[in-house]
C-alpha positions as CSV (number, residue, x, y, z in Angstrom):
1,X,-18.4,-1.6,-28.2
2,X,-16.9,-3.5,-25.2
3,X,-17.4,-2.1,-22.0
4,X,-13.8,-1.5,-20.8
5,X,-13.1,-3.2,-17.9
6,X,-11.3,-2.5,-14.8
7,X,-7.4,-3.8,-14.1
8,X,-6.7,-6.6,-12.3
9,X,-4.0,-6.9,-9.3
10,X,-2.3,-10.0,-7.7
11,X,-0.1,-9.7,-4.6
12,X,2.3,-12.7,-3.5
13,X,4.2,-13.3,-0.8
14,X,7.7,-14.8,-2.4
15,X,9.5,-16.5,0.4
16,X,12.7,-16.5,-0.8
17,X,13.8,-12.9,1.0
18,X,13.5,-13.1,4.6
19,X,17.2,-11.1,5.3
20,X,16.7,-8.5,8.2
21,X,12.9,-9.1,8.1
22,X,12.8,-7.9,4.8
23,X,10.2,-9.8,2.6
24,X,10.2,-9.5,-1.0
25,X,6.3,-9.2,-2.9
26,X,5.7,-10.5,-6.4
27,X,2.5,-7.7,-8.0
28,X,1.2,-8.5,-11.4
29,X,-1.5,-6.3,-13.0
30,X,-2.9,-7.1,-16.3
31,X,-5.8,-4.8,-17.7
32,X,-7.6,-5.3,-21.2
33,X,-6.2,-2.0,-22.3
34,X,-3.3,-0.4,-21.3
35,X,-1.9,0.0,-17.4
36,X,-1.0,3.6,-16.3
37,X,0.4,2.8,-13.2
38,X,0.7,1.1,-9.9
39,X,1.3,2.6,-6.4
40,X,1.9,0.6,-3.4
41,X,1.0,1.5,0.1
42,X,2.5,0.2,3.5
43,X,0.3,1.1,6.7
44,X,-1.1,4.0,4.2
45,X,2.7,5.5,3.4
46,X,3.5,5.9,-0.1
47,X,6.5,3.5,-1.3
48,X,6.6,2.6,-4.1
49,X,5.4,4.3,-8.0
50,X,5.6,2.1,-11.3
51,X,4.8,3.4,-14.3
52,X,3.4,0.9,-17.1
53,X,2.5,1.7,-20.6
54,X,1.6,-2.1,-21.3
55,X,-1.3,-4.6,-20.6
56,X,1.0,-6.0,-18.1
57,X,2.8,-5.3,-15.2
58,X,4.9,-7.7,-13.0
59,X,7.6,-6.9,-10.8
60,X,8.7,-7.4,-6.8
61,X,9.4,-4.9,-4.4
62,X,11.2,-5.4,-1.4
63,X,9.4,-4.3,2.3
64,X,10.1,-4.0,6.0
65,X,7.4,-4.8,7.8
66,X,6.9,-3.4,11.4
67,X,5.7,-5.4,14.2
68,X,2.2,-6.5,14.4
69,X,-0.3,-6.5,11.5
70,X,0.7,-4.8,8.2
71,X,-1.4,-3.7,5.8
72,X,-0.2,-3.6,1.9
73,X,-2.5,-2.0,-0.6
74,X,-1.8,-2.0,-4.0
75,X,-3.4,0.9,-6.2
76,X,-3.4,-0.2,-10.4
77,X,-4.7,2.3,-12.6
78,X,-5.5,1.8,-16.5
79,X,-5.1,4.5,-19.2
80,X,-9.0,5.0,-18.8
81,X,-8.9,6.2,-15.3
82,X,-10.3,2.8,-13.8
83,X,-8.5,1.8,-10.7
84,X,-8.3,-1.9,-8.8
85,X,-7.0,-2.2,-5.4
86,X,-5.3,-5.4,-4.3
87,X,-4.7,-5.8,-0.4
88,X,-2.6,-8.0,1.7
89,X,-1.9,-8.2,5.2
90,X,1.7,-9.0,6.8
91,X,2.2,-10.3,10.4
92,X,6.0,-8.8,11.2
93,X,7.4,-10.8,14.5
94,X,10.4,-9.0,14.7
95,X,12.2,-10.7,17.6
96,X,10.7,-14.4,16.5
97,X,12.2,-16.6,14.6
98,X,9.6,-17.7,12.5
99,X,9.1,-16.4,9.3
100,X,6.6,-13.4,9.3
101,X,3.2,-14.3,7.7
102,X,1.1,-12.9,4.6
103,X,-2.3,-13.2,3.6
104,X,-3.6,-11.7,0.5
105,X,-7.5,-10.7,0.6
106,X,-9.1,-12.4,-1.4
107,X,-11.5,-10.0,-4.1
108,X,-9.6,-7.2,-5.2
109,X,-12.3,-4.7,-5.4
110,X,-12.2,-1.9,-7.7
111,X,-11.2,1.2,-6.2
112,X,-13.8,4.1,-6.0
């Protein structure tokens, strides 16, 4: 039998949402079985809890970054109890006008 492998997680910026220094973020997850869940994390607050019964999972969620660095972590379990984190980290200038920045680490190790 396969070995059953551990989800994968993808965090992206979209640029398109910068209103009142909200940015909008893009997550897919895809697993080889069947995705539980994802949770997302800013500075270590809960916000966010989407439930998946499919080998997929995209959608966007919309955050307000505070001033200085940002970190987003997103948490993707399968149906087998394996969990992936994806991380990204936001630079919020809230009284520039530049746009803020995001960086998404790059290995999205699995979560012990």
């Amino acid at each position: 039998a396969a070995k059953h492998q551990a989800p994968q997680v993808d965090i992206k910026l979209a640029l398109t949402a910068q209103a009142h220094h909200a940015l909008r973020f893009t997550i897919k997850a895809q697993d080889d079985g069947l995705l539980d869940h994802a949770v997302v994390y800013v500075n270590g607050h809960k916000q966010h809890y989407l439930p998946s019964d499919g080998r997929r999972l995209e959608t966007s969620v919309e955050l307000s970054p505070e001033a200085g660095s940002n970190r987003i972590a997103v948490y993707v379990e399968d149906d087998q109890g394996h969990r992936t984190r994806g991380l990204a980290w936001v630079l919020g200038e809230l009284d520039a006008e530049d746009p803020p920045v995001a960086e998404q680490v790059d290995e999205a190790a699995p979560a012990e």
